[in-house]
VEXRO-526012 format. One record per residue (C-alpha): residue number from 1; residue in one letter; x, y, z. Coordinates in steps of 0.05 Angstrom, whole numbers, plus 5000, padded with zeros to 4 digits. Each point is the difference from the previous one (the first is absolute). Layout:
REM VEXRO-526012
SITE / NUM / A / X / Y / Z
...
This chain:
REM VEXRO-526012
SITE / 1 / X / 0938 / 9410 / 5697
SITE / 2 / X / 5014 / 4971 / 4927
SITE / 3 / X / 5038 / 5035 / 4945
SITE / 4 / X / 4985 / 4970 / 4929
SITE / 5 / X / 5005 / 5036 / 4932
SITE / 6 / X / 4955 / 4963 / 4961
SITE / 7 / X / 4943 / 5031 / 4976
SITE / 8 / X / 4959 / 4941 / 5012
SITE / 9 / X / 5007 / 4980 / 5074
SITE / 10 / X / 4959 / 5039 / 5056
SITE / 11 / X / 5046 / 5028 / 5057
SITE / 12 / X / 4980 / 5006 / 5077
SITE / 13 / X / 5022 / 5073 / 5021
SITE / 14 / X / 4977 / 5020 / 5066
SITE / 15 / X / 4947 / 4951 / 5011
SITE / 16 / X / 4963 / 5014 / 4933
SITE / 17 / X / 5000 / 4965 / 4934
SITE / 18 / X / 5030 / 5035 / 4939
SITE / 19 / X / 4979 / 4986 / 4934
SITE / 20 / X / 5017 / 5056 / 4943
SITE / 21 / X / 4932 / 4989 / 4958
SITE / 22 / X / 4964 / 5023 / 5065
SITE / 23 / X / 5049 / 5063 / 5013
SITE / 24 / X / 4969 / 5035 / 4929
SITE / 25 / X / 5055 / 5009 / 4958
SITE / 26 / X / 4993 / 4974 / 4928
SITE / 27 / X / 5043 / 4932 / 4983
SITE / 28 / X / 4982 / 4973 / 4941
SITE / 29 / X / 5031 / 5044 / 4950
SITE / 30 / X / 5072 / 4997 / 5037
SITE / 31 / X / 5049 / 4940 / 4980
SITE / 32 / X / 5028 / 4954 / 5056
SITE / 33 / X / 5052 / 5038 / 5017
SITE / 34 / X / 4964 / 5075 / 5013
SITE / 35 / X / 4938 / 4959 / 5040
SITE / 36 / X / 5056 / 4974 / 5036
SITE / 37 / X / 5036 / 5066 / 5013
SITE / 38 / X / 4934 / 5043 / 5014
SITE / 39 / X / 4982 / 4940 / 5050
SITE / 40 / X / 5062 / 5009 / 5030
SITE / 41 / X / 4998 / 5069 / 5014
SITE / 42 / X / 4932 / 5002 / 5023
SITE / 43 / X / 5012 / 4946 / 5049
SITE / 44 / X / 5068 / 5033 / 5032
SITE / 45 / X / 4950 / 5074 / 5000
SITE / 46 / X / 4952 / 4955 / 5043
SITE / 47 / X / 5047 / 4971 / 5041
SITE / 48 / X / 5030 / 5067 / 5013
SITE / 49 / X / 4929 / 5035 / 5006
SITE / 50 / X / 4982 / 4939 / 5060
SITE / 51 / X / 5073 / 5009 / 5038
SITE / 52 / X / 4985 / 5074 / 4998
SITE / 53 / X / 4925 / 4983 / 5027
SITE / 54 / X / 5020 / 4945 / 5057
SITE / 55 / X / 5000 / 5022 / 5067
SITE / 56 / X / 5077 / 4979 / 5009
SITE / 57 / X / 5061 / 5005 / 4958
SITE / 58 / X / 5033 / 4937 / 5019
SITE / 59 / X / 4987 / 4932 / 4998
SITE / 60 / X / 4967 / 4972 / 5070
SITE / 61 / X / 5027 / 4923 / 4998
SITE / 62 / X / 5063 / 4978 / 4979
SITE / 63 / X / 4977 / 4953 / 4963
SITE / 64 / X / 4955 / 5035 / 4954
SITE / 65 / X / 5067 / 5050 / 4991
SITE / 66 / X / 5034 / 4938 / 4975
SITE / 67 / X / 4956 / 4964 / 4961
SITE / 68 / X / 4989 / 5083 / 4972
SITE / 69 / X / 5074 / 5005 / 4983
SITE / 70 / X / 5002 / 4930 / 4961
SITE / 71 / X / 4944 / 5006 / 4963
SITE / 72 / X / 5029 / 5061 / 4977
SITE / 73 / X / 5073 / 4977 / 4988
SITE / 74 / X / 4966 / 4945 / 4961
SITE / 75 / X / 4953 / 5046 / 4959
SITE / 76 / X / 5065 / 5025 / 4983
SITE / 77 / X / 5039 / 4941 / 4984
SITE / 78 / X / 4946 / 4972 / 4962
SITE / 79 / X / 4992 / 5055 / 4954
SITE / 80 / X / 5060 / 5040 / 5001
SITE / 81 / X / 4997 / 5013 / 4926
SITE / 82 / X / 4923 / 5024 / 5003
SITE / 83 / X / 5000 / 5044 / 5062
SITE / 84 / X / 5063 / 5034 / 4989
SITE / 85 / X / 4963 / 5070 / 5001
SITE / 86 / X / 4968 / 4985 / 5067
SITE / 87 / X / 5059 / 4982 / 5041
SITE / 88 / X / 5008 / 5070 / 5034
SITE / 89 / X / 4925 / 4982 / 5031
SITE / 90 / X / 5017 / 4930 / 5010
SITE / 91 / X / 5058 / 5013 / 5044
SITE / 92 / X / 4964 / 5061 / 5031
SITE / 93 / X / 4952 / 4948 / 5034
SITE / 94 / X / 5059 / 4950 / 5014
SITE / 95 / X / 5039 / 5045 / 5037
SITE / 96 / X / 4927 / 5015 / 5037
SITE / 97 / X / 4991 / 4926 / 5013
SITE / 98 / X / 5076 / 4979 / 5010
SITE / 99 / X / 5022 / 5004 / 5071
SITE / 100 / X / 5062 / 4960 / 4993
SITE / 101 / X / 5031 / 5019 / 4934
SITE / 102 / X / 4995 / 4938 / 4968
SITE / 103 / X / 4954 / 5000 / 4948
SITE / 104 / X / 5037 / 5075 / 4969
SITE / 105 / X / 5068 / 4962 / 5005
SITE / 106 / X / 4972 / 4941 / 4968
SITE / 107 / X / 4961 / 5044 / 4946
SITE / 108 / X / 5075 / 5039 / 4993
SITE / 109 / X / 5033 / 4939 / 4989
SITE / 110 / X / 4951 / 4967 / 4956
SITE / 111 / X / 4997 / 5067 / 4944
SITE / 112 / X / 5078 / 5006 / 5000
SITE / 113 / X / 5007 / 4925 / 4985
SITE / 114 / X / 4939 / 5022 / 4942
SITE / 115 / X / 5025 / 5059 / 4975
SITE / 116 / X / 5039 / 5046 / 5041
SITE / 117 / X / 5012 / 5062 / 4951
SITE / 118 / X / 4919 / 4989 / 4976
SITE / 119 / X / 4979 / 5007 / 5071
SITE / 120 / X / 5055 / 5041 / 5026
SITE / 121 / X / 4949 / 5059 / 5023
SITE / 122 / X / 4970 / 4952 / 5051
SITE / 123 / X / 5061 / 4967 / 5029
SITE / 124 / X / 5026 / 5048 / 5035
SITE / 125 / X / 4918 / 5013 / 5043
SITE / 126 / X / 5003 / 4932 / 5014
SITE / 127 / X / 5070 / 5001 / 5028
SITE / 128 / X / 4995 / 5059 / 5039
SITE / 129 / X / 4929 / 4977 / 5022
SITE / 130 / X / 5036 / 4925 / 5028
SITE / 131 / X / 5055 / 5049 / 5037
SITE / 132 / X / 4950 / 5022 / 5033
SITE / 133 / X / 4952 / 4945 / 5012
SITE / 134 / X / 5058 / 4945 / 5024
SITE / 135 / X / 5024 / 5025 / 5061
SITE / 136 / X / 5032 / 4931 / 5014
SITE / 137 / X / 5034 / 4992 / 4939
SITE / 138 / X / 4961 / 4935 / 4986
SITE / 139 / X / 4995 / 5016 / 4917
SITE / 140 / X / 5039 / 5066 / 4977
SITE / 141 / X / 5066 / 4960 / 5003
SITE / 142 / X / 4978 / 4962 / 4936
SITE / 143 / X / 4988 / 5056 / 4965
SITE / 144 / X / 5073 / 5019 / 4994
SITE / 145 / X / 5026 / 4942 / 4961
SITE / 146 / X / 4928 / 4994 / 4962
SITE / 147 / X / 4999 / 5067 / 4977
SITE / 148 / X / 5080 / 5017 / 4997
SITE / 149 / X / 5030 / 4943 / 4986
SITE / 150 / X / 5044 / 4943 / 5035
SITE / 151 / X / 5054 / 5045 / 5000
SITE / 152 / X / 4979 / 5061 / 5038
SITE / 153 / X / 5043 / 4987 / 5061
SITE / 154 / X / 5059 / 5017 / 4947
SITE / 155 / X / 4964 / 5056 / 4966
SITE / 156 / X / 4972 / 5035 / 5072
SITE / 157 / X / 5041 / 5060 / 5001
SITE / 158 / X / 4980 / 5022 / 4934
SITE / 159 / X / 4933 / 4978 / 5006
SITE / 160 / X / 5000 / 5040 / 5061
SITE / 161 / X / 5021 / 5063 / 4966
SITE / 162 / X / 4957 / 4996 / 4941
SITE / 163 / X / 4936 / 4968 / 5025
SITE / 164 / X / 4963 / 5031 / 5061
SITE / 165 / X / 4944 / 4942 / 5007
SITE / 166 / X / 5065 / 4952 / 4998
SITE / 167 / X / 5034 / 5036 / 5057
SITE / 168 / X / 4933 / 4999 / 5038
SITE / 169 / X / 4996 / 4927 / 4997
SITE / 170 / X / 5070 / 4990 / 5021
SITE / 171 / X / 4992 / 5031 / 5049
SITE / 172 / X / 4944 / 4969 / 5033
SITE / 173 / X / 5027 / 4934 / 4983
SITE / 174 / X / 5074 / 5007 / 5016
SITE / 175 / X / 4980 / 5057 / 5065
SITE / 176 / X / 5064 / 4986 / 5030
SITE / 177 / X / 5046 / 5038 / 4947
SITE / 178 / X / 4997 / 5007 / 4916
SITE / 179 / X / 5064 / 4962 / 4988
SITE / 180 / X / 5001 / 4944 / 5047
């Protein structure tokens, strides 16, 4: 599977080619940046119209699931500022894809070192999603200090208290007791 926003480039979705000339919508009065956007939505619909379609709902080899979950985080990365409307889609199919947690702690930590107020309605999916995808703990530590700060040790107790997706974290990290 390959994510690309360009209006340009062909994509392989579930084994077919996708080209947006040949899916009859009109192009060539849009600027750049609406082909771009109608190409983008058309191609998540798609994607979500073959998952729906498939006989399974997960991913059958590990490795497709992780080559799935960095070609998304990737997508991402590389065109954070274009995509920013499709990211409730784009982590819907990484947390399908994303056994271990790694790619939504990675995508977590990578918007709050972006912009963490400008994609603060997304944070808190991916976070919850990693709580529950890294049973071992492998990746959700880091998002403590990436997305709170170096000093939430100190600040724990009132992060605690104000923030619930906080207290969830520290708690799965620190399982022993809140204040160690």
């Amino acid at each position: 599977m390959k994510y690309n926003c360009g209006f340009k480039h062909t994509l392989r979705v579930a084994g077919e080619w996708s080209d947006p000339q040949k899916r009859g919508f009109n192009t060539t009065n849009l600027g750049k940046n609406e082909r771009i956007k109608k190409f983008f939505v058309n191609f998540v619909a798609k994607l979500i119209v073959n998952h729906s379609m498939s006989d399974h709902n997960t991913v059958t080899s590990p490795q497709t699931a992780e080559e799935d979950g960095m070609a998304i985080y990737e997508h991402i990365v590389n065109h954070v500022d274009e995509c920013h409307d499709q990211l409730d889609n784009l982590i819907m199919d990484m947390k399908r894809v994303d056994a271990s947690g790694q790619f939504l702690a990675s995508t977590a930590r990578f918007l709050a070192a972006v912009d963490k107020e400008g994609f603060a309605d997304y944070l808190p999916k991916l976070i919850e999603s990693a709580i529950e995808k890294d049973r071992e703990r492998r990746y959700i530590g880091q998002l403590l200090e990436a997305i709170w700060g170096t000093d939430y040790k100190e600040r724990a107790e009132e992060l605690v208290a104000s923030d619930d997706i906080f207290r969830r974290l520290y708690k799965r990290v620190y399982p022993s007791g809140v204040f160690n």
